[in-house]
ZAGUDO-106500 format. One record per atom (N, C-alpha, C): residue number from 1; atom name; x, y, z. Coordinates in Angstrom, 1 decimal, padded with zeros to 4 digits. Layout:
N
node num->NUM atome->CA px->X py->Y pz->Z
...
This chain:
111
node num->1 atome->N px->000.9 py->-001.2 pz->000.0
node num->1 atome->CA px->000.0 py->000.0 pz->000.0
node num->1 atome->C px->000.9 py->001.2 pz->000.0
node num->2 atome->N px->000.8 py->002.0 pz->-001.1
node num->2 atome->CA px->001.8 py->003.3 pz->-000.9
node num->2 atome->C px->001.7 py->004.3 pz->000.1
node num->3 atome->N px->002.2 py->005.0 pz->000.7
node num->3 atome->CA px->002.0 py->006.2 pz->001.5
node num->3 atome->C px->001.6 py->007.1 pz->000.8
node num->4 atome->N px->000.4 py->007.7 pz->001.0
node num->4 atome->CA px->000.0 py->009.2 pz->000.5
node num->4 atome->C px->000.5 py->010.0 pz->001.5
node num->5 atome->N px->000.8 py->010.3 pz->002.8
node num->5 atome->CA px->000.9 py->010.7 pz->003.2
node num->5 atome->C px->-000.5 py->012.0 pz->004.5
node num->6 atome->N px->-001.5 py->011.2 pz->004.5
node num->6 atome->CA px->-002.6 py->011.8 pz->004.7
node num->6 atome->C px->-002.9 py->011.8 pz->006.0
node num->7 atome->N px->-002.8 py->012.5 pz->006.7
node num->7 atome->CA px->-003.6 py->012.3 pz->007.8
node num->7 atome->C px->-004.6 py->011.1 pz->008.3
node num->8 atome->N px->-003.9 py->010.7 pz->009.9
node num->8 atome->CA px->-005.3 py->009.4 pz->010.3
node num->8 atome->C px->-006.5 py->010.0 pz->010.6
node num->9 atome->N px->-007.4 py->009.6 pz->010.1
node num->9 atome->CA px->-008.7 py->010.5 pz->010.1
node num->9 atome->C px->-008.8 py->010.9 pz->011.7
node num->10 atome->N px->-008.3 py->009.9 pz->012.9
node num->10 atome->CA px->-008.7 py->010.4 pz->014.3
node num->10 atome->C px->-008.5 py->011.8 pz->014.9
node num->11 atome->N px->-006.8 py->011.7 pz->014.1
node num->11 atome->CA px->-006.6 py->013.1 pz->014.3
node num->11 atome->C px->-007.2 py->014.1 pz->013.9
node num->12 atome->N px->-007.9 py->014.2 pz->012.6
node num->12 atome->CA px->-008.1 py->015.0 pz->012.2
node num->12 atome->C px->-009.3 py->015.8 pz->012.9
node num->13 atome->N px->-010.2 py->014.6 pz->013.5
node num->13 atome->CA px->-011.4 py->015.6 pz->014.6
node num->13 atome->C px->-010.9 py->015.1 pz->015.9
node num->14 atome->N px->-010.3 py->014.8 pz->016.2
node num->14 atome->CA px->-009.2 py->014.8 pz->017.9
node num->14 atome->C px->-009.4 py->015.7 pz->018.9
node num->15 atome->N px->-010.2 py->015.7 pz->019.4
node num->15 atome->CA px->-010.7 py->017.8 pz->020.4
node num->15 atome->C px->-011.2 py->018.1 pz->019.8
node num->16 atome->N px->-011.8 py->018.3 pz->018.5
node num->16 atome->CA px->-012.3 py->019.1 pz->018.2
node num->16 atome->C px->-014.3 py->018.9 pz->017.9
node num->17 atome->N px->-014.3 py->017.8 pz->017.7
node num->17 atome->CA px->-016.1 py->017.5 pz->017.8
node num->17 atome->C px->-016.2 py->017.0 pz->018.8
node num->18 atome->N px->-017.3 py->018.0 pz->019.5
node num->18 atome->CA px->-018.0 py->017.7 pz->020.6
node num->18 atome->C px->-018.9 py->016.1 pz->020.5
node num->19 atome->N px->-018.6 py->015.1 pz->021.1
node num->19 atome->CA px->-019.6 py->013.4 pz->020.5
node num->19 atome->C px->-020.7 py->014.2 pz->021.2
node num->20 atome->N px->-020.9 py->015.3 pz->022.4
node num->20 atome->CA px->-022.7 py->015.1 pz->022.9
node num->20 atome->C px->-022.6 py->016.6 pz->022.4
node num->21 atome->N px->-023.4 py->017.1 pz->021.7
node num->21 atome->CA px->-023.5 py->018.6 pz->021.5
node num->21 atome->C px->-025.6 py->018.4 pz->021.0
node num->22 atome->N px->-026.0 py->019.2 pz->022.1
node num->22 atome->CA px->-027.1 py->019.6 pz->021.9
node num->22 atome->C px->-027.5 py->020.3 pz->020.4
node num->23 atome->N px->-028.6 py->019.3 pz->020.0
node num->23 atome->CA px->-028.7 py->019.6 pz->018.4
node num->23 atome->C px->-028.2 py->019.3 pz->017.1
node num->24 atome->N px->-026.8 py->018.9 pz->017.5
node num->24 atome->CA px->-025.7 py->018.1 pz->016.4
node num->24 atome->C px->-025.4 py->017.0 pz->016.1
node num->25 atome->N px->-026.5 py->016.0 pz->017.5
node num->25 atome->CA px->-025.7 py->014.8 pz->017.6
node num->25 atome->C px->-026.9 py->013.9 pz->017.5
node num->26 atome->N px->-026.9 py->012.5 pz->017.4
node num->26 atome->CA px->-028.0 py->011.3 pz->018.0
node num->26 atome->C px->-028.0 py->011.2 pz->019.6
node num->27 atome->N px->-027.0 py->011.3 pz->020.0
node num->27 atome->CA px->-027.0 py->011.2 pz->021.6
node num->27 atome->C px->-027.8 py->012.7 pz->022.0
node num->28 atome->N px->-028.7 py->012.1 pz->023.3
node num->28 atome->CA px->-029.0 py->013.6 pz->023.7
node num->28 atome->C px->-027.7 py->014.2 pz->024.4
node num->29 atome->N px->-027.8 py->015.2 pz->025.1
node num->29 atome->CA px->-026.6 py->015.7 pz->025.3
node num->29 atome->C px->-027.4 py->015.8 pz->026.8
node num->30 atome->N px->-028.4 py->016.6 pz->026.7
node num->30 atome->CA px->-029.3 py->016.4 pz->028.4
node num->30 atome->C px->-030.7 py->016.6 pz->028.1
node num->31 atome->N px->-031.4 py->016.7 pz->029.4
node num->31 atome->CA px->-033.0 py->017.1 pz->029.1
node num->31 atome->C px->-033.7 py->015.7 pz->028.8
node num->32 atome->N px->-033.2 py->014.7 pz->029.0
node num->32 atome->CA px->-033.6 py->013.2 pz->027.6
node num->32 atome->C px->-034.4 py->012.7 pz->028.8
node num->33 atome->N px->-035.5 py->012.1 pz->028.5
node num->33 atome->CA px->-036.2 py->011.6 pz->029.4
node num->33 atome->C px->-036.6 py->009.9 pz->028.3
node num->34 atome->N px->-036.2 py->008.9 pz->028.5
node num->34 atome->CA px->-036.2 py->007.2 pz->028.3
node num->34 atome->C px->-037.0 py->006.4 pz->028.5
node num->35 atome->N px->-038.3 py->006.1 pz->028.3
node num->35 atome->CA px->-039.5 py->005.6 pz->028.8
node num->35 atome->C px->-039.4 py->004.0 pz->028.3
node num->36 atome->N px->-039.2 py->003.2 pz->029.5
node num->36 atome->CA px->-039.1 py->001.5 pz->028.5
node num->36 atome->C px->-040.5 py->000.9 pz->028.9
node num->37 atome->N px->-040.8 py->-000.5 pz->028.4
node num->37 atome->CA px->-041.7 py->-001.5 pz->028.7
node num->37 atome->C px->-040.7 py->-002.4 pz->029.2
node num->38 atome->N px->-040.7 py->-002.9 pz->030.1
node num->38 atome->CA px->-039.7 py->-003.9 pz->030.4
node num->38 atome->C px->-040.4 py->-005.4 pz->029.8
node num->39 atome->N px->-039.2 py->-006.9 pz->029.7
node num->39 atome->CA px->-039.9 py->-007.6 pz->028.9
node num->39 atome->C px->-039.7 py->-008.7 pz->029.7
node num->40 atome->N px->-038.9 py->-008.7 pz->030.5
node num->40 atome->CA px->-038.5 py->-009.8 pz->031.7
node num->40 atome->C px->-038.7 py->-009.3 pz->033.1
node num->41 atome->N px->-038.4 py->-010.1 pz->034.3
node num->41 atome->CA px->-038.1 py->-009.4 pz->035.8
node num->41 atome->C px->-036.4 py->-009.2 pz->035.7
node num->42 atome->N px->-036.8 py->-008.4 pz->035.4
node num->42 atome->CA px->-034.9 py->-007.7 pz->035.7
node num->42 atome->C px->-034.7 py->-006.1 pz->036.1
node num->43 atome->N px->-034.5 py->-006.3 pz->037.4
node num->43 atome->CA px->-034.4 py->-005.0 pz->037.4
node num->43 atome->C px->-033.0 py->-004.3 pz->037.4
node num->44 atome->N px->-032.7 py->-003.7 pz->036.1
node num->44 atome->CA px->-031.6 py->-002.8 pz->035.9
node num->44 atome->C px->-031.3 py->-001.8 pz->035.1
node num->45 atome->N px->-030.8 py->-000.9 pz->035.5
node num->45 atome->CA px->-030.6 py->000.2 pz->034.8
node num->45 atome->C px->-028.9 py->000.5 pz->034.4
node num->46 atome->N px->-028.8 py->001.1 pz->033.6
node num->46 atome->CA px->-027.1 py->001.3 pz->032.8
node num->46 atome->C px->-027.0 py->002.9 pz->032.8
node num->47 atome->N px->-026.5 py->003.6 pz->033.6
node num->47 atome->CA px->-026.2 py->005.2 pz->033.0
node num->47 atome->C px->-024.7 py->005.2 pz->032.6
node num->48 atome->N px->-024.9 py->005.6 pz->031.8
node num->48 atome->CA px->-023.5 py->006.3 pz->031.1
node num->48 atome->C px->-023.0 py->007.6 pz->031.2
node num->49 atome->N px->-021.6 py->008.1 pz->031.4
node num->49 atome->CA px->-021.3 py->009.2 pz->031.6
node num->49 atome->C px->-020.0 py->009.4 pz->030.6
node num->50 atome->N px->-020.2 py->010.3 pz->029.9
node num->50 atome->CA px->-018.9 py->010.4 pz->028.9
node num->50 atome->C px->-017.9 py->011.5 pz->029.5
node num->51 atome->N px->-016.6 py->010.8 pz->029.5
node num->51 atome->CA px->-015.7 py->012.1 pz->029.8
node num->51 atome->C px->-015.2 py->012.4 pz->029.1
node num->52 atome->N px->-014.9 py->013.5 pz->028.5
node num->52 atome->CA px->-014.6 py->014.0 pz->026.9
node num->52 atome->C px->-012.9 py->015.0 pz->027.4
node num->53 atome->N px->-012.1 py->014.7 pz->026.7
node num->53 atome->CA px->-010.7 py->015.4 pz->026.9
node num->53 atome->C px->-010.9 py->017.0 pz->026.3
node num->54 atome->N px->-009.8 py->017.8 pz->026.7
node num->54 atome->CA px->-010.3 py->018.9 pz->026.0
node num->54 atome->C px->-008.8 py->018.6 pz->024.9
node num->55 atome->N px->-007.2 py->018.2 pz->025.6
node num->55 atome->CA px->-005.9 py->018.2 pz->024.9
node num->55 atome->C px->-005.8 py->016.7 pz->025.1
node num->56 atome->N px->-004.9 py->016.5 pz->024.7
node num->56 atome->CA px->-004.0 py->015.1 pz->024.6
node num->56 atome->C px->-003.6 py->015.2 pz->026.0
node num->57 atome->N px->-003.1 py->016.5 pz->026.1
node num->57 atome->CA px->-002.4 py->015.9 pz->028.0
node num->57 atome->C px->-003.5 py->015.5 pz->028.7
node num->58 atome->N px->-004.3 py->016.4 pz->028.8
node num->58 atome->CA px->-005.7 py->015.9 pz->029.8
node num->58 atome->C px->-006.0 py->014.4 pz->029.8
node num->59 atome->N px->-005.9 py->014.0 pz->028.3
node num->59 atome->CA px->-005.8 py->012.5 pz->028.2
node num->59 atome->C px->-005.2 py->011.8 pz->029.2
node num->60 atome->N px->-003.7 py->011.7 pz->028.4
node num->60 atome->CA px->-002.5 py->011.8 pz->029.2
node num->60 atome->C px->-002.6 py->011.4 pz->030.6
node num->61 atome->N px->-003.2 py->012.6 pz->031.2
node num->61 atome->CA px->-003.1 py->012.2 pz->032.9
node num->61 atome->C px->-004.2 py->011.6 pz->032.9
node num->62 atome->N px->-005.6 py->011.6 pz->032.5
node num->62 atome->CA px->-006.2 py->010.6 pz->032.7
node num->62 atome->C px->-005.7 py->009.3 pz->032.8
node num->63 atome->N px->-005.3 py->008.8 pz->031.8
node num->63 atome->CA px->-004.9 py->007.4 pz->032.0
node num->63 atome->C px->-003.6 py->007.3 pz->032.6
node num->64 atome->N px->-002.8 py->007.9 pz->033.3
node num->64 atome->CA px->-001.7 py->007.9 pz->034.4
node num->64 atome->C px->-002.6 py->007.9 pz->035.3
node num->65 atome->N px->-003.5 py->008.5 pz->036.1
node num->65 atome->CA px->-004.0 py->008.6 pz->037.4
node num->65 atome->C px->-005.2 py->007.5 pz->037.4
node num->66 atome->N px->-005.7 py->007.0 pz->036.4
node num->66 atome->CA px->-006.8 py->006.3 pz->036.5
node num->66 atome->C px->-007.9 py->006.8 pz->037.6
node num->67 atome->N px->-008.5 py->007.6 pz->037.2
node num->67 atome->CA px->-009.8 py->007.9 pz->038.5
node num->67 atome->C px->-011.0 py->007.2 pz->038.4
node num->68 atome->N px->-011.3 py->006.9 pz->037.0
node num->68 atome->CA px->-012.5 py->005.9 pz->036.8
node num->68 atome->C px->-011.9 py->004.2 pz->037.3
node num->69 atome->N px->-011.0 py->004.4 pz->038.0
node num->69 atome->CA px->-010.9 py->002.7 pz->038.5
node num->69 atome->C px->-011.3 py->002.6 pz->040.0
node num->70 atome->N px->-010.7 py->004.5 pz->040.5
node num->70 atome->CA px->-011.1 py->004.6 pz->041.7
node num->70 atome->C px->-012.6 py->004.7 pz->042.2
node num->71 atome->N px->-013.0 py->005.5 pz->040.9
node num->71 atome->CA px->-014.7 py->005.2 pz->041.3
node num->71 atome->C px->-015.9 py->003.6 pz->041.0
node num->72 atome->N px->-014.9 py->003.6 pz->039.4
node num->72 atome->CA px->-015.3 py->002.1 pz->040.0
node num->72 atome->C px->-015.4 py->001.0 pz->040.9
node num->73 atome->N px->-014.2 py->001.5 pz->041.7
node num->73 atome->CA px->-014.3 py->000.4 pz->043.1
node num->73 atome->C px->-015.2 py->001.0 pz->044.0
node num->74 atome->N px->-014.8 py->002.2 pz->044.0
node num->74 atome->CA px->-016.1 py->002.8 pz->045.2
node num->74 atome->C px->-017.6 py->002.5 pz->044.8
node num->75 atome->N px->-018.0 py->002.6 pz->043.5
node num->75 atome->CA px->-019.3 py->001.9 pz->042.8
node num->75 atome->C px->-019.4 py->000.3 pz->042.8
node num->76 atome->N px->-018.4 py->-000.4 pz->042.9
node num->76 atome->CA px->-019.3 py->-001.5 pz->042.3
node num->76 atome->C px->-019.0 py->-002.5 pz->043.9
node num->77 atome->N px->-018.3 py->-002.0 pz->045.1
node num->77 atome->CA px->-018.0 py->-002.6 pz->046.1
node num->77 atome->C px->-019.3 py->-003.4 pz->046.6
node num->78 atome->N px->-019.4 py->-004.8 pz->047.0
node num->78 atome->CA px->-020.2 py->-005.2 pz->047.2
node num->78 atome->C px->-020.8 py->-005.6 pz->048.3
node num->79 atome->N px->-020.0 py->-005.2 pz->049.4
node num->79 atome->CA px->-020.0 py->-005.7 pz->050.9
node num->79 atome->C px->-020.9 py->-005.0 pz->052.0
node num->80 atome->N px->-021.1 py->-004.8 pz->053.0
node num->80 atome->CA px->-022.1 py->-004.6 pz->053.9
node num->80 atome->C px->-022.3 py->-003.0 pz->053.6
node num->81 atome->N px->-023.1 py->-002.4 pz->053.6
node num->81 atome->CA px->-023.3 py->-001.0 pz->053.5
node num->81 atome->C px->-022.2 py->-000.2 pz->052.3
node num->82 atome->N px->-022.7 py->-000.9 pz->051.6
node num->82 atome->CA px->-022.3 py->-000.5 pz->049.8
node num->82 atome->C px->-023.8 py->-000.2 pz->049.4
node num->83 atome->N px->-023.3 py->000.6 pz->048.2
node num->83 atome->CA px->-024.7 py->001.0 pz->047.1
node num->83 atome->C px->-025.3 py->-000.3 pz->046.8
node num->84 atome->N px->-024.8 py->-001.4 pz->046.6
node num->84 atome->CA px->-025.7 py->-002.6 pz->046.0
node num->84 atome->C px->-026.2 py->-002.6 pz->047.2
node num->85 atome->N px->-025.7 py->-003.1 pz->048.2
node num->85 atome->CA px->-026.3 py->-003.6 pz->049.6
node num->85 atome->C px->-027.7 py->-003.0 pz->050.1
node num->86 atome->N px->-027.4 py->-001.6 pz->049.8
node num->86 atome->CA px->-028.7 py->-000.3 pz->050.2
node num->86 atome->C px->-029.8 py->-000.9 pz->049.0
node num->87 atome->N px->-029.6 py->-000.8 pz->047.6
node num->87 atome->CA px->-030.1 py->-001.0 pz->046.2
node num->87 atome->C px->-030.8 py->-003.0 pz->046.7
node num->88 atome->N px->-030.5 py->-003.7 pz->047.0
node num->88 atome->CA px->-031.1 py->-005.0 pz->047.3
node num->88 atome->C px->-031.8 py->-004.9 pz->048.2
node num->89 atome->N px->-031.4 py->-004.0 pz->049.5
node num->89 atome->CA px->-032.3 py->-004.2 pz->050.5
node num->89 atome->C px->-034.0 py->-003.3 pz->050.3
node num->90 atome->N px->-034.0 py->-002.6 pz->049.2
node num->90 atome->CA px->-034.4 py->-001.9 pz->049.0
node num->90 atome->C px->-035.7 py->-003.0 pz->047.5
node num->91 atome->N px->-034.9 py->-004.2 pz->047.4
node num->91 atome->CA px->-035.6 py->-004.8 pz->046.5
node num->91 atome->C px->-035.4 py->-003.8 pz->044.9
node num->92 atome->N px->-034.5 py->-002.9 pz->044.4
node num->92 atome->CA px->-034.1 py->-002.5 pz->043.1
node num->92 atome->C px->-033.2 py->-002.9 pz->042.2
node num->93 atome->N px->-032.5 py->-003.5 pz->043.0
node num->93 atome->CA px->-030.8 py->-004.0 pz->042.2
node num->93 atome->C px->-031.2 py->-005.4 pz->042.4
node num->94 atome->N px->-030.4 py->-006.4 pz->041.4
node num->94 atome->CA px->-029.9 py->-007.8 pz->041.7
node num->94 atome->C px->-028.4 py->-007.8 pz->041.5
node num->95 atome->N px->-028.0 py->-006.4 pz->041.1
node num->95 atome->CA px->-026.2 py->-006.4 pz->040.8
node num->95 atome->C px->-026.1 py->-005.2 pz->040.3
node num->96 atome->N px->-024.8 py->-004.8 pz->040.5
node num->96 atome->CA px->-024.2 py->-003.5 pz->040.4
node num->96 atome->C px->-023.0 py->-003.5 pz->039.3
node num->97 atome->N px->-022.5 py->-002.8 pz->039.0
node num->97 atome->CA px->-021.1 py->-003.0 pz->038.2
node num->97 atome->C px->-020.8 py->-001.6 pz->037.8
node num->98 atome->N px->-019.7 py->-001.3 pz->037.3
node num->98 atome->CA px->-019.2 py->000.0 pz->037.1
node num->98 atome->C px->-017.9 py->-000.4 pz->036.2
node num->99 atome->N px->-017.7 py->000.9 pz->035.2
node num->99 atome->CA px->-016.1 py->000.0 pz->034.6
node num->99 atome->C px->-016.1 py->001.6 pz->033.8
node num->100 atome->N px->-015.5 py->001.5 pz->033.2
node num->100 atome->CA px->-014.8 py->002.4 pz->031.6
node num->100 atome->C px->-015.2 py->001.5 pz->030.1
node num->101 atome->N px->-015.5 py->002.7 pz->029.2
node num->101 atome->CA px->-015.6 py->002.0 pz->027.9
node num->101 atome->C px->-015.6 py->002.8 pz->026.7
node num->102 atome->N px->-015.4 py->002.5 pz->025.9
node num->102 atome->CA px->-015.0 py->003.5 pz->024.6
node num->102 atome->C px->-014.0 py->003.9 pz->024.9
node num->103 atome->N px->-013.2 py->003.4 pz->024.6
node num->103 atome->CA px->-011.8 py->004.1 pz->025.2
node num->103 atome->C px->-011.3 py->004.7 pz->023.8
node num->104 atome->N px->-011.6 py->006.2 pz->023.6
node num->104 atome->CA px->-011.3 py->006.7 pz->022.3
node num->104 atome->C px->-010.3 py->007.8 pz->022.4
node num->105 atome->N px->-009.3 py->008.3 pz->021.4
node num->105 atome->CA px->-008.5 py->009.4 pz->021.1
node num->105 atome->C px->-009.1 py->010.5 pz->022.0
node num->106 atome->N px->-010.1 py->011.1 pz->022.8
node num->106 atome->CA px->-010.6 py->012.2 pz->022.8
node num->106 atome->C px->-011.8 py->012.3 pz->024.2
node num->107 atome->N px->-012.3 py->010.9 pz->024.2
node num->107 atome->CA px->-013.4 py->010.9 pz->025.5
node num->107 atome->C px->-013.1 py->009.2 pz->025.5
node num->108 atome->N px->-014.0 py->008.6 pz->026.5
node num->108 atome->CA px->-014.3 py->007.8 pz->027.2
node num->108 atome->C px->-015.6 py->007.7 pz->028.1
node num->109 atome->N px->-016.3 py->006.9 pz->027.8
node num->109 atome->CA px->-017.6 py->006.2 pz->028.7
node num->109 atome->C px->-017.0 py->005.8 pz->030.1
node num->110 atome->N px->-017.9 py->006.1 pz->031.0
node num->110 atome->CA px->-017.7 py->005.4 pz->032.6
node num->110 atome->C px->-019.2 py->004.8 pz->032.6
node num->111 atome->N px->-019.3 py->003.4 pz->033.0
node num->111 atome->CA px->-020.6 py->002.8 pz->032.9
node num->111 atome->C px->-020.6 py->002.4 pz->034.7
């Protein structure tokens, strides 16, 4: 395959497109209200929270300090007076979980 020499498309919108921009995007950005029929007994819900870089360093130290691993442990801990513990006793949760995903040039999902 020859070199053209062209730019990797990632870079080319790298910081610079907003993925949640009110009115530009499929994703709401806020305001979204989600109405389901559920089809089984399962009670669970999934929020997502995107953290969007503004530079490459911001990146950078995100993945040096990992803070979504710290909150994931504080979210998904399962032992006596934890969020699931409260969420079961409560009859809402059958399980908890928390992680990171989309791990992209520019943002990342915390689920």
């Amino acid at each position: 395959i020859p070199n053209r020499n062209v730019v990797a498309p990632e870079n080319a919108w790298a910081y610079s497109v907003p993925p949640y921009k009110e009115g530009s995007s499929l994703i709401p950005a806020e305001k979204s209200i989600v109405e389901i029929v559920p089809i089984q007994d399962l009670r669970q819900v999934t929020v997502t929270w995107p953290v969007v870089f503004a530079s490459k360093e911001e990146r950078d130290e995100f993945r040096l300090n990992k803070p979504d691993n710290f909150v994931a442990s504080l979210l998904g801990h399962e032992g006596v007076g934890s969020i699931l513990s409260y969420l079961k006793g409560r009859g809402w949760a059958n399980s908890l979980g928390a992680d990171s995903n989309a791990n992209l040039s520019d943002m990342v999902t915390f689920e």
